[in-house]
C-alpha positions, 0 to 999 in steps of 0.5 A: 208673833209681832202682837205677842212681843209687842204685848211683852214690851208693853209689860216692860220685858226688855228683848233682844230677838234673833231670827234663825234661818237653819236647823241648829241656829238657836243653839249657837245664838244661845250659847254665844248668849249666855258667854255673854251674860244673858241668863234669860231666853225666850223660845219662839216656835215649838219644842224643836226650838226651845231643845236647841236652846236648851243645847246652847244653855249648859256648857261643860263648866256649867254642868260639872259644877251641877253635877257637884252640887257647887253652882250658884243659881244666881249667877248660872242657872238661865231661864226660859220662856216660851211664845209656842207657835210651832207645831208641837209644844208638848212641854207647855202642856203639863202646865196648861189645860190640854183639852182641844182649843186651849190657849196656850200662847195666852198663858204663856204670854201671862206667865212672862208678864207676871214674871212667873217661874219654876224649877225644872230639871234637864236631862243630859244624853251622852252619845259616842260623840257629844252630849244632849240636852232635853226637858220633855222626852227621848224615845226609841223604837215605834215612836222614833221609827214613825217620826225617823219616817215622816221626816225623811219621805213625808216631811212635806205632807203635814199631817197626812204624812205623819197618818201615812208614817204610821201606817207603814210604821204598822205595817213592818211593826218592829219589836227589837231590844234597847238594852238598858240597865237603870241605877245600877242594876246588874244586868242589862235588860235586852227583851225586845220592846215595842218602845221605851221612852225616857221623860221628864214631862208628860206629853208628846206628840202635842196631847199623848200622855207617854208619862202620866206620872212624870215630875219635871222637878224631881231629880228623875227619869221616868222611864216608860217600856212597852214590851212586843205588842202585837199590831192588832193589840196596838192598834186597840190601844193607841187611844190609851196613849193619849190619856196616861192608861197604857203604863197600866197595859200588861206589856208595860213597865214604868220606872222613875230612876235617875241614871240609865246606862245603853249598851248598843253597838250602833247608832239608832233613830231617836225622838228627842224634843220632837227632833229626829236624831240618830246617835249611839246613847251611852247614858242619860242622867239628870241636872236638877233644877238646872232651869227655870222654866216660865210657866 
């Protein structure tokens, strides 16, 4: 990490660092930042880190004035690079080669030096008792269940424990119903389902493609479902997961809608940015182009 600031400074990039020693530390540093004045956050670690920051970036002023339309980008909108040095960037990989042995710490050390930047949008998770911000992905059902599992039995084990969180997972496979309803429609849809995941980039997990055709900067959700698949049918598909050709399985649904409406009577695992969450949604909509992102 040291090289890599250091390589920053060396360009001319003026940082102010803060070291985190809990779980939500990087979203109170950010919020109390950006009361401050600062606009622009440098996310060191992985796509837990960068959601926390994210969390700290829109508060409620902010966000009604997005969802008005009555914002100033000048004076509002933050930015946000990133040092991936955690143990998942998904995010990072819809902007860089994703094959095996890429660099992405170079390219995104190139991004910040050259000052480069884009649009994207964030999306907003209203639950019984707050709000939160996410740019690559939530999800419910088999992927939430194997993450809910590692983290809470497995979490020392490194990729062992994820392998073993899976197996299990396999083993009492649940397909259960999240009702949903998406732009208005009239009914919500409670079919059991094996998962839905609701995406504004393309990756999780580090390289599995859950939504191939997401868009981080085109005011929607992409809205993947997966019905009640069976084990021995997952299992000859997990491979599809990872290059994009599962939303073209038979079981599955793709949508790209800009409001979802929950209609469940109890809080839920949830996967959000790599994090284990367990929360009772109540909606997920969009602010588009509320950050720019290095890349």
């Amino acid at each position: 990490m040291g090289a890599a600031l250091d390589r920053l400074r060396a360009a001319g990039i003026a940082l102010e660092t803060a070291e985190t020693r809990a779980g939500g530390e990087a979203t109170n540093i950010a919020r109390e930042a950006y009361r401050r004045g600062f606009r622009k956050f440098l996310a060191v670690g992985g796509d837990g880190t960068s959601c926390e920051i994210v969390n700290g970036l829109f508060p409620d002023s902010l966000v009604q004035e997005m969802l008005e339309g009555t914002s100033s980008a000048e004076d509002t909108v933050p930015t946000l690079g990133f040092l991936p040095l955690g143990t998942g960037n998904s995010f990072l990989r819809d902007f860089i080669d994703a094959s095996p042995g890429s660099d992405g710490l170079e390219h995104a050390v190139r991004a910040l030096e050259r000052r480069r930047s884009r649009p994207c949008d964030v999306l907003r998770m209203v639950h019984k008792d707050g709000e939160v911000y996410y740019i690559n992905l939530l999800s419910v059902g088999f992927a939430a269940d194997v993450a809910a599992l590692r983290h809470r039995r497995f979490q020392n084990l490194g990729q062992f424990g994820y392998l073993l969180s899976i197996f299990l997972c396999l083993a009492r496979l649940q397909r259960r119903p999240f009702p949903v309803r998406v732009d208005g429609q009239q009914d919500f849809d409670a079919r059991p389902c094996l998962f839905l995941t609701f995406n504004n980039s393309k990756f999780t997990g580090g390289t599995m493609m859950i939504a191939p055709d997401a868009v981080t900067d085109d005011g929607l959700i992409e809205y993947i479902r997966w019905g009640p698949i069976g084990r021995l049918g997952l299992i000859r598909n997990l491979a599809t997961l990872y290059d994009g050709s599962h939303t073209r399985h038979p079981l599955a649904e793709r949508l790209a809608v800009r409001r979802v409406e929950f209609q469940l009577d109890r809080p839920v695992d949830l996967m959000v940015d790599g994090e284990v969450l367990t929360l009772e949604c109540r909606t997920i909509d969009v602010l588009p182009s509320a950050l720019r992102v290095a890349v």
